[in-house]
KEFI-405783 format. One record per residue (C-alpha): residue in three letters; x, y negated, z. Coordinates in steps of 0.5 Angstrom, whole numbers, m for minus. Layout:
// KEFI-405783
<site><aa>ala</aa><east>X</east><north>Y</north><up>Z</up></site>
...
***
This chain:
// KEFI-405783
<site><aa>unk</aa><east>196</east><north>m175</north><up>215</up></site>
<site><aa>unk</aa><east>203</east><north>m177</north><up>212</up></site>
<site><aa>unk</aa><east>204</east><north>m175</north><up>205</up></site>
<site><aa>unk</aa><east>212</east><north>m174</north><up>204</up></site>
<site><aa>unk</aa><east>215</east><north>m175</north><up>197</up></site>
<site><aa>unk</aa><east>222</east><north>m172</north><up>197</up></site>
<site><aa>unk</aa><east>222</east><north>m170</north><up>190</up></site>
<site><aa>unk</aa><east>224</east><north>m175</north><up>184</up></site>
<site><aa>unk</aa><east>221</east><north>m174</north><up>177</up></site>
<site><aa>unk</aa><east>224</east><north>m180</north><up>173</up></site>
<site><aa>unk</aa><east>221</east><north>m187</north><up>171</up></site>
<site><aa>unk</aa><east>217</east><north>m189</north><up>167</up></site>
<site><aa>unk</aa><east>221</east><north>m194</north><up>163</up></site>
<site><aa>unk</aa><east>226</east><north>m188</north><up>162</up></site>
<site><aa>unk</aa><east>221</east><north>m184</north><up>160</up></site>
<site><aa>unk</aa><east>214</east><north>m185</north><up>155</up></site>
<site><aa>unk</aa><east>212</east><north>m178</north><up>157</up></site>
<site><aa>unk</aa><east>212</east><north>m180</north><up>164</up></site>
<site><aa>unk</aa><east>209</east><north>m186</north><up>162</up></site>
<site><aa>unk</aa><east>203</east><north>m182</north><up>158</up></site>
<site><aa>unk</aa><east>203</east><north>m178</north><up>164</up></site>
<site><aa>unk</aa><east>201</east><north>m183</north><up>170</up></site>
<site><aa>unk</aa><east>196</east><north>m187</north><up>165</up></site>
<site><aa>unk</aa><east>192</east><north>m180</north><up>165</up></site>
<site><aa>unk</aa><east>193</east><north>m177</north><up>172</up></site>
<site><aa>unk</aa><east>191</east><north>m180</north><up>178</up></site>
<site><aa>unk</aa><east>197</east><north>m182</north><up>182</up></site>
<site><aa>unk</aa><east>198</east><north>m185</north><up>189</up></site>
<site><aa>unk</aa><east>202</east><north>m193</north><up>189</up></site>
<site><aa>unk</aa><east>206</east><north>m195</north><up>193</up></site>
<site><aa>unk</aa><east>209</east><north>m203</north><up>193</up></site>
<site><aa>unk</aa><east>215</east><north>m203</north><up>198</up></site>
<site><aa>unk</aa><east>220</east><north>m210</north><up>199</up></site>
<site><aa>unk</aa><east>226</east><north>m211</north><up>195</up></site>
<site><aa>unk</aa><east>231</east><north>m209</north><up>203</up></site>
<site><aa>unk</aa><east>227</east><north>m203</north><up>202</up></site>
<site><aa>unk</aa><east>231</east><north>m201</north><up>196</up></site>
<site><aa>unk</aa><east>237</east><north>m197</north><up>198</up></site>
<site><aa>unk</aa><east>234</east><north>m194</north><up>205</up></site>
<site><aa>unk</aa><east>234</east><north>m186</north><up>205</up></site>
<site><aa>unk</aa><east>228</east><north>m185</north><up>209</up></site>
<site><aa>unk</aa><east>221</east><north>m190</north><up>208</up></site>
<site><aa>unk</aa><east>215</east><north>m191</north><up>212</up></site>
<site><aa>unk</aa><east>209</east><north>m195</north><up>208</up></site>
<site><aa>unk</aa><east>202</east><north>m194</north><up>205</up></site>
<site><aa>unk</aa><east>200</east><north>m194</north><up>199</up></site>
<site><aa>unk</aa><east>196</east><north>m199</north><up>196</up></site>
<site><aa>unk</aa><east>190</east><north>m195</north><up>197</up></site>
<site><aa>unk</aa><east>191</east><north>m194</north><up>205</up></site>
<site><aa>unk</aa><east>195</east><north>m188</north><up>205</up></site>
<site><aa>unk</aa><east>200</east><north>m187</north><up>210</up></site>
<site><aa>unk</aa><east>207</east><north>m184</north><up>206</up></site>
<site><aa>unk</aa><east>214</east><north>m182</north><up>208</up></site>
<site><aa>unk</aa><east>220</east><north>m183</north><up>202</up></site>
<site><aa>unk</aa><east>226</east><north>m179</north><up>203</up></site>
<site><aa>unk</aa><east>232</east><north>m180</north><up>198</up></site>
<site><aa>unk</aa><east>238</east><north>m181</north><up>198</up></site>
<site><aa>unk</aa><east>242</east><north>m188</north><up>200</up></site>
<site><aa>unk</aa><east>246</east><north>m188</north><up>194</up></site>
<site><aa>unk</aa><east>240</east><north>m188</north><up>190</up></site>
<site><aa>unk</aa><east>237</east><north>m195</north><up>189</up></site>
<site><aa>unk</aa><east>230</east><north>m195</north><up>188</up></site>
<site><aa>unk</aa><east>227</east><north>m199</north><up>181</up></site>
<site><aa>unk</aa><east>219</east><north>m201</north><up>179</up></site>
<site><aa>unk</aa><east>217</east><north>m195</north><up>175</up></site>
<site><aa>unk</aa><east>220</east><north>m189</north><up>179</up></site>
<site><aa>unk</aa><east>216</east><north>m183</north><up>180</up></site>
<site><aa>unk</aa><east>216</east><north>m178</north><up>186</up></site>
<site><aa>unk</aa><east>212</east><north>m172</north><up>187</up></site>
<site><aa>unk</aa><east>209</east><north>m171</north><up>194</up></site>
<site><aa>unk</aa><east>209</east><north>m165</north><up>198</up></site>
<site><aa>unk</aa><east>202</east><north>m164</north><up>197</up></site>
<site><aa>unk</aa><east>203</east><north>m165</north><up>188</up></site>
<site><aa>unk</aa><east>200</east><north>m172</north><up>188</up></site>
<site><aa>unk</aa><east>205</east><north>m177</north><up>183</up></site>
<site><aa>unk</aa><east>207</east><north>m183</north><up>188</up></site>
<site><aa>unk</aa><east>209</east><north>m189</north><up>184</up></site>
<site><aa>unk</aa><east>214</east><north>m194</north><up>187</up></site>
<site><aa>unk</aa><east>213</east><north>m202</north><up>185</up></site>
<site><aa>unk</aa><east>218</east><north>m206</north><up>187</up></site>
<site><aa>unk</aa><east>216</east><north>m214</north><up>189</up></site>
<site><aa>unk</aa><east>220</east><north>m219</north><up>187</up></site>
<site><aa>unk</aa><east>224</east><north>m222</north><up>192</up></site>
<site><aa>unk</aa><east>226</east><north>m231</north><up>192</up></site>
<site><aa>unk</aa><east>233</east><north>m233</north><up>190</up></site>
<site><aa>unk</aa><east>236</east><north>m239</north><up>193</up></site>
<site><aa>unk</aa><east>240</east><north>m241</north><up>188</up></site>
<site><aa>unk</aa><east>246</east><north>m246</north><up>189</up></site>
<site><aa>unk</aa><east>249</east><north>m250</north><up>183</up></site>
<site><aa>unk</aa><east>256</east><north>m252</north><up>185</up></site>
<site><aa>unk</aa><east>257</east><north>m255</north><up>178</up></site>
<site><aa>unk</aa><east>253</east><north>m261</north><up>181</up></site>
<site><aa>unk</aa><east>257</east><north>m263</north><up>185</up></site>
<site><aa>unk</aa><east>260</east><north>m269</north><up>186</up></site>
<site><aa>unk</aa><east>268</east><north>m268</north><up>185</up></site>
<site><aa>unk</aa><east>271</east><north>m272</north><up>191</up></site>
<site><aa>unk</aa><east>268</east><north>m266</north><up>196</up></site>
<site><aa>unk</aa><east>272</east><north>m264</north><up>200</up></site>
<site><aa>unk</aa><east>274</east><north>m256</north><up>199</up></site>
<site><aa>unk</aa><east>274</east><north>m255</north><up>206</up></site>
<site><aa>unk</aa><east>266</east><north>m257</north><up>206</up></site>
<site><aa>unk</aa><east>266</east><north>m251</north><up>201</up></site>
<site><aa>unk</aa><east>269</east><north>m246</north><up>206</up></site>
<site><aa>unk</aa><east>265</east><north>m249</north><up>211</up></site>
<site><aa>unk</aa><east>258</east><north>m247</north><up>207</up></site>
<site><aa>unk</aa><east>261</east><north>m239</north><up>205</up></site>
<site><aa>unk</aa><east>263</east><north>m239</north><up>212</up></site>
<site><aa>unk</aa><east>256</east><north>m241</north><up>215</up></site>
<site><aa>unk</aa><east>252</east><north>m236</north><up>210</up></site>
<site><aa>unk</aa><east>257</east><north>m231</north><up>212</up></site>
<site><aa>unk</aa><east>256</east><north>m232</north><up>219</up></site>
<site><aa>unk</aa><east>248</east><north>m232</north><up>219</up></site>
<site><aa>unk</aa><east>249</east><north>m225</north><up>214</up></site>
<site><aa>unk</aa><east>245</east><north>m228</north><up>209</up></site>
<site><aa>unk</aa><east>247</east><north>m223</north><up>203</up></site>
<site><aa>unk</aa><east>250</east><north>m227</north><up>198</up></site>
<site><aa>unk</aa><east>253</east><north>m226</north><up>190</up></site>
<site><aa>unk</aa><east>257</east><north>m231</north><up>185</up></site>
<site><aa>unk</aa><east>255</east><north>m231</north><up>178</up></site>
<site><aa>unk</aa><east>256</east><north>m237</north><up>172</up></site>
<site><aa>unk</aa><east>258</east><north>m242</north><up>178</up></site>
<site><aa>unk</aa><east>252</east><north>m241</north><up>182</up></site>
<site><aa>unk</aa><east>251</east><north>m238</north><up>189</up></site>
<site><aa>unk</aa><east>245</east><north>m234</north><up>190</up></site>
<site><aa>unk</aa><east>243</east><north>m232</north><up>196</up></site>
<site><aa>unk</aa><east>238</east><north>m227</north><up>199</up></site>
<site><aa>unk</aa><east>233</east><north>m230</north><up>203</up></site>
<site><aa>unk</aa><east>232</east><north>m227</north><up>210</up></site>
<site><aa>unk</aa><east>229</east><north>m232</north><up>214</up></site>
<site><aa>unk</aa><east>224</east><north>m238</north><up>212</up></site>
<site><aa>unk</aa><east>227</east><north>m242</north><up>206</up></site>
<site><aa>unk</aa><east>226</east><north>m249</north><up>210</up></site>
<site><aa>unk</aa><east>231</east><north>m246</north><up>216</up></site>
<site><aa>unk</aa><east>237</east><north>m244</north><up>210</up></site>
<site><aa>unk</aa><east>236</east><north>m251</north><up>207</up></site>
<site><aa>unk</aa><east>236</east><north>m255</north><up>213</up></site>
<site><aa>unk</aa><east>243</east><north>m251</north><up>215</up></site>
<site><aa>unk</aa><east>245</east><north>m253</north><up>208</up></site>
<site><aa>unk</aa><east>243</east><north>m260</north><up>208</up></site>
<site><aa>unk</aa><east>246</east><north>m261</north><up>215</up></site>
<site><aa>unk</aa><east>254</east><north>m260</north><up>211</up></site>
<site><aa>unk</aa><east>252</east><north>m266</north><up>206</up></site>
<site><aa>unk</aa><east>255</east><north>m264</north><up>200</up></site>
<site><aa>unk</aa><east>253</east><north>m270</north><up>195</up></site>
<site><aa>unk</aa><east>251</east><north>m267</north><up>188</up></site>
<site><aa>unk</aa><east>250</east><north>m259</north><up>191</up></site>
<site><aa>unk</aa><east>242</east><north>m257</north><up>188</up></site>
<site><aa>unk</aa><east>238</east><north>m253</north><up>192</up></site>
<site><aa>unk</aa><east>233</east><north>m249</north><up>188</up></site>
<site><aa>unk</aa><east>229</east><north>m243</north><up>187</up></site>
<site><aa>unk</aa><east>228</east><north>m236</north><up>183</up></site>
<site><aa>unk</aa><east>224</east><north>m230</north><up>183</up></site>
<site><aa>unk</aa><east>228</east><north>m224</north><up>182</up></site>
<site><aa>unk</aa><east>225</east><north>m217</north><up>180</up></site>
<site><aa>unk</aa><east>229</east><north>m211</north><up>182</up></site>
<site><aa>unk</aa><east>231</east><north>m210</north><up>174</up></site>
<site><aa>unk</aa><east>235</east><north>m216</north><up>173</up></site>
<site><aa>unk</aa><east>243</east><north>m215</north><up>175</up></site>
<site><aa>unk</aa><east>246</east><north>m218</north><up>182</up></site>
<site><aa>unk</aa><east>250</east><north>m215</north><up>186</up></site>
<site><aa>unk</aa><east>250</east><north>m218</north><up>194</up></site>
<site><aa>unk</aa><east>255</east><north>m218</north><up>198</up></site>
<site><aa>unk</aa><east>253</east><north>m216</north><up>206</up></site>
<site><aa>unk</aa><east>257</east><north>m219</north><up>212</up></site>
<site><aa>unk</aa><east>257</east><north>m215</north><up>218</up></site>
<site><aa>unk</aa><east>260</east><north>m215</north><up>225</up></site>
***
């Protein structure tokens, strides 16, 4: 049997009765990916096995610490797991790139619906496939000085991605 949880309570890092309360009651722990997030409706199990259905609204995003109440009284604790960045310096770059080279990568990530944000210079780009396969699509623009690295990313942390769609 399913538990549905539907019923928002608060989350803990707001609230330290919260907090008090999930370290004295026991309560059902979910970990759900970072594209789960903004969904309205959430299969997954809890890590102790247990089948649960999430219902919220889409204008709401999930964060780690959330707390649901299931329609059998149980408290549901959301984990959100970080998510691997790619991260691309554009301060790297050799300054006789062509610009067109540039257009050329935004138009590349936009094409295969990587979601994408700029901050301080750097592109960060959500991985949706293996890294191995964005990195070869970048390496084969050869834009000399253009860094390629990584970084984790909790949910907590401040990125707005823009989406392409068709």
């Amino acid at each position: 049997m399913t538990e549905v949880a539907q019923t928002y309570i608060g989350n803990i890092q707001d609230s330290s009765d919260l907090a008090e309360l999930i370290t004295i009651e026991t309560c059902l722990a979910v970990s759900l990916r970072e594209s789960d997030r903004h969904k309205g409706r959430i299969h997954a199990h809890t890590n102790s096995g247990i089948a649960v259905g999430i219902i919220k609204s889409r204008d709401r995003a999930l964060r780690s610490g959330d707390i649901f109440k299931t329609d059998s009284d149980q408290l549901l604790l959301i984990h959100v797991q970080e998510q691997e960045l790619l991260v691309l310096d554009l301060l790297t770059i050799d300054s006789s790139v062509a610009y067109t080279k540039l257009v050329y990568l935004g138009h590349i990530l936009g094409n295969h619906h990587y979601p994408i944000t700029m901050q301080e210079n750097k592109i960060y780009v959500q991985l949706i496939t293996d890294k191995l396969i964005l990195e070869k699509l970048i390496n084969q623009l050869n834009i000399p000085g253009l860094q390629i690295n990584y970084q984790r990313q909790s949910d907590n942390q401040e990125l707005a991605f823009l989406h392409h769609s068709h």
